[in-house]
Each structure stands twice: as C-alpha cells, then as structure tokens.
C-alpha positions in Angstrom: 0.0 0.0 0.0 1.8 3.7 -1.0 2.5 5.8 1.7 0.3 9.3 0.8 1.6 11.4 4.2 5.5 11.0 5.4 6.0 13.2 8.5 9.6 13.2 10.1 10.8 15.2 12.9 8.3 18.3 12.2 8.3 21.3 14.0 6.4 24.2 14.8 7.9 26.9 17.1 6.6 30.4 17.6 8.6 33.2 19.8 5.7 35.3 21.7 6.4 38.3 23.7 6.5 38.0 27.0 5.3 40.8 29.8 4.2 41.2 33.6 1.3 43.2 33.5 1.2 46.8 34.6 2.1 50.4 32.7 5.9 49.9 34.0 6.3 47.0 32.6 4.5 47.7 29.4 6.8 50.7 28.8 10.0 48.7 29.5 8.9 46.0 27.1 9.0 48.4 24.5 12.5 48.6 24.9 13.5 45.4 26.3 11.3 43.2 24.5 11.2 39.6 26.1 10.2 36.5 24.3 9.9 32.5 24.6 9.6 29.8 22.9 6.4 27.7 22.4 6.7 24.5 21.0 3.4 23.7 19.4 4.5 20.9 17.6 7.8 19.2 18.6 9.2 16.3 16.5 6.6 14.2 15.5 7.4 11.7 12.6 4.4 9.4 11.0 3.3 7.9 7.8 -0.2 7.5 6.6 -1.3 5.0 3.8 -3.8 5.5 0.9 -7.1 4.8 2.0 -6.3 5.2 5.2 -8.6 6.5 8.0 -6.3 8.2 11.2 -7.7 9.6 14.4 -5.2 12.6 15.6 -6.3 12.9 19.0 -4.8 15.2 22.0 -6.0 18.2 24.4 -6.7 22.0 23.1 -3.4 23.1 22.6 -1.6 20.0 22.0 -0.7 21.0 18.0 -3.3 19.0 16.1 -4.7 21.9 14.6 -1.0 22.9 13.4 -0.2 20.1 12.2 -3.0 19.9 9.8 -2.0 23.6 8.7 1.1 22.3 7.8 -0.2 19.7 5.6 -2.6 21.0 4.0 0.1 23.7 3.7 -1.2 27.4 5.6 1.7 27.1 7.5 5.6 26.7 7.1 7.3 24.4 9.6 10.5 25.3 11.3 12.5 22.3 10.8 11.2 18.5 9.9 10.5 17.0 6.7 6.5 16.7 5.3 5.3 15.7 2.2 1.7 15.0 1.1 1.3 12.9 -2.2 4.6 13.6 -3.1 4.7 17.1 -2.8 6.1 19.8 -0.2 3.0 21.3 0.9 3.8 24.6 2.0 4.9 25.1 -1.6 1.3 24.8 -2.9 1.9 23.5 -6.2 -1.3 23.5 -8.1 -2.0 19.6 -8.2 -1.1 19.3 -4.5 -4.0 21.8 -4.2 -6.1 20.0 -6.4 -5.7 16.7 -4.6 -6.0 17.7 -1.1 -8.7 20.0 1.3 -9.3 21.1 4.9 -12.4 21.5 6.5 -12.4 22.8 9.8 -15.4 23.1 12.0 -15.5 26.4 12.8 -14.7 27.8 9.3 -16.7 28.2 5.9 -15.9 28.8 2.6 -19.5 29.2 1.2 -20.2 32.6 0.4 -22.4 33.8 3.4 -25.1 35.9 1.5 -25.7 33.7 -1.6 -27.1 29.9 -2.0 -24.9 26.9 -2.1 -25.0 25.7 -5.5 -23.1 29.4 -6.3 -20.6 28.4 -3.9 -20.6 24.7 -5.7 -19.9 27.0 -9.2 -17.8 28.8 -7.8 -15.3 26.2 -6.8 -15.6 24.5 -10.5 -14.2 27.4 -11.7 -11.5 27.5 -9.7 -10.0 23.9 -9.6 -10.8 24.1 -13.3 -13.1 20.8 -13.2 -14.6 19.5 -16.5 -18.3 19.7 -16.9 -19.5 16.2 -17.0 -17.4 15.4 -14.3 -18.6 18.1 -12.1 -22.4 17.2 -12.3 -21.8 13.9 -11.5 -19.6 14.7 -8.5 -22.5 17.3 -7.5 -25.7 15.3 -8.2 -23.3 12.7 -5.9 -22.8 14.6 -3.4 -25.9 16.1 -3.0 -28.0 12.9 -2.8 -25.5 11.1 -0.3 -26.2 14.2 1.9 -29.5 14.9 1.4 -29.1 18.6 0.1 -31.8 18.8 -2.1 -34.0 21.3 -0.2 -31.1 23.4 0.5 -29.4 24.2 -2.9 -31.6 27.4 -3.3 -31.0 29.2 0.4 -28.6 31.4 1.1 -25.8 30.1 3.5 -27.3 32.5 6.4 -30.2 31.3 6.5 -28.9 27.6 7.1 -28.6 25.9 10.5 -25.6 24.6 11.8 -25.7 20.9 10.9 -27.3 22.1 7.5 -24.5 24.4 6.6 -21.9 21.6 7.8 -23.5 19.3 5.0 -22.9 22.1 2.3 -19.8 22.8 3.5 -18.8 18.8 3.1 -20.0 19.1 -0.7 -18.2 22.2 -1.7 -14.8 21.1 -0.1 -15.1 17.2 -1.7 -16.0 18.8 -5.1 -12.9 18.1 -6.8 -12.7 14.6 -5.3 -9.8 14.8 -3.3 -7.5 12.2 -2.2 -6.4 13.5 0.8 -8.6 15.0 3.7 -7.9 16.9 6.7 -11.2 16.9 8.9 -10.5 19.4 11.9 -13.8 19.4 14.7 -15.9 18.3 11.5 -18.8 17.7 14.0 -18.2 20.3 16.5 -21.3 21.7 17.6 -23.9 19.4 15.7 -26.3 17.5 17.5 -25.9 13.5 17.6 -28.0 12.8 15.1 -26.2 15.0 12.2 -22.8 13.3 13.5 -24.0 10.5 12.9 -25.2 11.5 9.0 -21.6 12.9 9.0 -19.6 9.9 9.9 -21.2 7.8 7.8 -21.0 10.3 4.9 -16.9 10.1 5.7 -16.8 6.9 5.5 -18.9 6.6 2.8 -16.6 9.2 0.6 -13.7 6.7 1.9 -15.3 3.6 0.5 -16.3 4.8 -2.8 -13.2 6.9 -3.6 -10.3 5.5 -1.8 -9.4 8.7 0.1 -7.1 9.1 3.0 -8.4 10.6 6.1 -6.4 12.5 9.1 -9.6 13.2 11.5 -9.2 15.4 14.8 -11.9 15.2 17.2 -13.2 15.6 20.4 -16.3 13.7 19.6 -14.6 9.9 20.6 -17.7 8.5 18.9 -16.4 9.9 15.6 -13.0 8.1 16.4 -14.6 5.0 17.3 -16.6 4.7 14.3 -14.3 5.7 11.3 -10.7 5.1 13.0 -8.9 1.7 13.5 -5.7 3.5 13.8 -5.4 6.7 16.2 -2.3 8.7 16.2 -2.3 11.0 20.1 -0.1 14.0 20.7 0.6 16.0 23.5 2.2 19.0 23.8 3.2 19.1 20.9 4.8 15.4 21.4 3.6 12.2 19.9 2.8 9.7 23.0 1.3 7.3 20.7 0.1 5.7 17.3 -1.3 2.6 16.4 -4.2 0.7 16.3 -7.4 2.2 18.4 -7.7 -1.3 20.4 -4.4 -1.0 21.3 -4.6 2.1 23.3 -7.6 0.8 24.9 -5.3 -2.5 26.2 -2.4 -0.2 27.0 -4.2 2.4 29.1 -7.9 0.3 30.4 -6.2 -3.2 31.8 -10.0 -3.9 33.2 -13.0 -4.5 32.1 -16.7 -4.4 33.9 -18.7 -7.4 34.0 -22.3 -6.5 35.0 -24.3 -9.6 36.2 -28.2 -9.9 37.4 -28.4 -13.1 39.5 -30.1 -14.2 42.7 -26.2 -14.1 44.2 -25.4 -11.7 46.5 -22.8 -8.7 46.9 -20.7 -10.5 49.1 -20.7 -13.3 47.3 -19.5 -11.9 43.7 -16.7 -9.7 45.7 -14.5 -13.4 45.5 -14.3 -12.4 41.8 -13.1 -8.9 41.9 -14.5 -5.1 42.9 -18.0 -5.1 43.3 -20.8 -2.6 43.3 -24.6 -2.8 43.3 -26.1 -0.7 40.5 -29.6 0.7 40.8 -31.0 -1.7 38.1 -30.7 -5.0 40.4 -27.5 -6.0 38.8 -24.0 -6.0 40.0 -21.1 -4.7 38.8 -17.6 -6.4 39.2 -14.2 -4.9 37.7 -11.7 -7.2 36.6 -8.7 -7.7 34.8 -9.3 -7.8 31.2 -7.0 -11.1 30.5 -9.1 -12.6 33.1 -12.4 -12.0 31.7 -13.0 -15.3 30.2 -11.9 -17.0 33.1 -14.1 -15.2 35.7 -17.2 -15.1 33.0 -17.0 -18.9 32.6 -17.1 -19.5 37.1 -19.5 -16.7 37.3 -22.2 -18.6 34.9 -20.9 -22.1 36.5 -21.8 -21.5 40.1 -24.3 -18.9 39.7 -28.5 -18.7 38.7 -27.5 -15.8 35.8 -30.7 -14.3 34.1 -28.3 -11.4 32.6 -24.2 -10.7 31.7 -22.3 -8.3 29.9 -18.9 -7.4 29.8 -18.2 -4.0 29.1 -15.0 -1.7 28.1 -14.7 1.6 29.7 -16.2 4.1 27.4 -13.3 5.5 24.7 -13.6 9.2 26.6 -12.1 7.7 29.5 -9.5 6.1 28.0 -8.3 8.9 26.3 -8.7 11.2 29.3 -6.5 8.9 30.9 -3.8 8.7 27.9 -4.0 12.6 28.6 -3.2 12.7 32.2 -0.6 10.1 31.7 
C-alpha cells in the first residue's frame, strides 16, 4: 500500500512576547522586549497510507490543529520534513491543491449571502473541473447528503448541521484524495454526527481517500478510525491501532451480572458494586475475563451478563493525564 503522508521530525515553534502586566512594565517592554519559545508541535514523525482513515487525537493546545496547517500547507514548519502525495505542501503547487482540502469546523468557505449551488460554481471554476465530471460529483454529493431542499437558500439562512452538509460538498467537489477533517462535527447535534460519519466513510469507500480526522467527539474516532495517532504538547505519545490504546491504558473491564447471588458473594471475583437496576457490577482484569465469565455462569442462577469496556472518553482522558 503507497504511503500518501510521510511526517519526520516536524516542528512548529513560535517566539511570543513575554510581559508582567502593569504600565511599568508595558513601557520597559517596549524597549527590552522579552520573548519564549512555544513549541506547538515538537518532532513528530508518521506515515499515513492511501485509503487510510487516522484519528489525531490530543488536548486543546496539544498541536493537532497545526499540524494539519502544515499539511494542508497554511503554514511553514521550522524544521522537519513533510510531504503530502509527493509534494512539499507549503509550496502549494497547483495539483497538490487540487488533490487535497481542509475542513475545519469552525470555518466556511461558502459565500455567506448567496445559495450553495453558487458556492458549488464557484469552486468549478477554480480547480478548473470539467463539466460532466462536475455534475456527477454534485448530483453525488448532494443525494449522499441529502441537500436537495437546501441548494436554493442562502448560506445564512442555514442551520448549523445544514451548513456543515454544504460545506462537506463544496470542499469534496474536486474529489480529493487526501482529507484533513479538523472538529468536523463540533457543535452538531448527535444525530447530524452521525449522517456525517457515515458520509466520511462513505466518501472513503467509494473513492479510496485518505483521512487525518481530529476530534473531540470519541464517537467519531470510534466509528471511522482503527488507527489513532495522540499527541501532547506538541509530542507524539502514541500511534497505532485504536484497540491497542484501549489494552495499553484500560487493563480492566466491567462485568455486570443480574443473579439471585449476593454482593458479598460476587466480591471473590473482583470489585464489586450494586447498580440501581438490580445487577451487580464487578471490575476485573481484562486477560481474566473469560476465566471469571465462565465461574460466574458455573456456580451462579445468571438471568443477565455483559462485559463492558470503559467508554473511549475515558481512556483517552487517561492517555491525557498520563
């Protein structure tokens, strides 16, 4: 499989002035001006193969956000080698342009004032598309999303998870083969992140596209990502597949029971707690699951069992505080 994204030892490091407040201080600085160094992204090497989907995962401020600027190339690293397809991104050669795009959540590039299929126009102007193979990417598009009661409104008058879906069509108009997906979902309700996962991995299917994904929203991990790439501070702490993280950093799982057993009873298999429901709770190691499963249902009256992982938000928060 080609390797469409080769990161090594990238950097990104601003100097930002640095002041005590008061007016003293504010004059000296304008003569002694200090500064320091921040390190918003530090190092971080990785590859990413075609038709790959990646999770890039860390805390505000970690350097996702920057990272993806320098791929998609807005922004010039400081040292560190990137190329995207081939090409050095933060030249912005024409058919690296034409084969990538960024969509961040809190960003648009519709035109505010005037419908969407202008903006749709617009956009096969300007990456030159031919016109057969701009309907069919359009009349795509628009029926995999559902936009056909919103072509003719302006971009104002759209709500949030509406204007999201146009936004998804105008920057996948030119089918590209790369995609940087910043906060896609931020702010939409569950059921539109839903429509918006599976429209990802619907574009991923059809077209073979490579994905780089940040998001808070661990369901949208969970759902598109089998591999999950986690920085912090600027630092890459881990990448590989998403069950791996979950074995490295949640070493027990939950096994809820309902049975006529008591509490005390159950507590011989592991940490115990009555939930409100009637059944029991009991946290265990996760290699000996199987093992404490297979006693439980031997010795027990079971009407009910589950075992359960601990949900993916906690696993990251604990990669975090790690």
């Amino acid at each position: 499989m080609s390797t469409v994204v080769r990161v090594e030892g990238l950097c990104k490091h601003y100097e930002v002035p640095v002041r005590e407040a008061g007016l003293s201080n504010a004059i000296k600085s304008v003569f002694q001006r200090q500064t320091r160094t921040v390190k918003a992204v530090d190092g971080v090497s990785f590859t990413i193969a075609a038709g790959e989907v990646v999770g890039f995962l860390g805390p505000n401020g970690a350097g996702k956000t920057t990272t993806l600027k320098m791929l998609s190339g807005l922004l010039n690293p400081t040292s560190g080698t990137v190329e995207v397809l081939g090409y050095r991104p933060f030249t912005r050669d024409y058919r690296f342009l034409r084969a990538i795009t960024l969509v961040m959540g809190q960003r648009t590039n519709l035109v505010w004032d005037l419908p969407g299929m202008d903006s749709f126009e617009l956009s096969r102007v300007v990456y030159g598309m031919a016109s057969a193979q701009y309907a069919e990417t359009r009349d795509t598009l628009i029926e995999i999303l559902e936009l056909q009661t919103l072509l003719d409104k302006p971009v104002r008058n759209l709500s949030l998870g509406e204007r999201m879906k146009m936004e998804f069509a105008l920057a996948l108009m030119h089918r590209p083969q790369v995609l940087f997906l910043d906060e896609p979902t931020i702010g939409l309700d569950v059921t539109m992140q839903k429509r918006i996962r599976t429209f990802v991995a619907d574009y991923n299917q059809r077209f073979g596209a490579s994905v780089i994904l940040t998001s808070h929203y661990m369901a949208d991990v969970a759902a598109l990502c089998k591999r999950v790439i986690v920085i912090h501070h600027g630092t890459l702490i881990h990448d590989g597949a998403l069950s791996d993280l979950v074995h490295r950093f949640a070493p027990s799982r939950t096994i809820t029971v309902r049975t006529s057993a008591t509490v005390a009873a159950l507590s011989a298999y592991g940490e115990t707690k009555e939930l409100d429901d009637g059944r029991v709770s009991i946290k265990v190691a996760a290699d000996a699951v199987p093992r404490i499963t297979a006693q439980i249902l031997a010795h027990h009256d079971v009407s009910d069992i589950a075992v359960l992982e601990p949900p993916i938000e906690d696993i990251i928060a604990e990669v975090y505080a790690r």
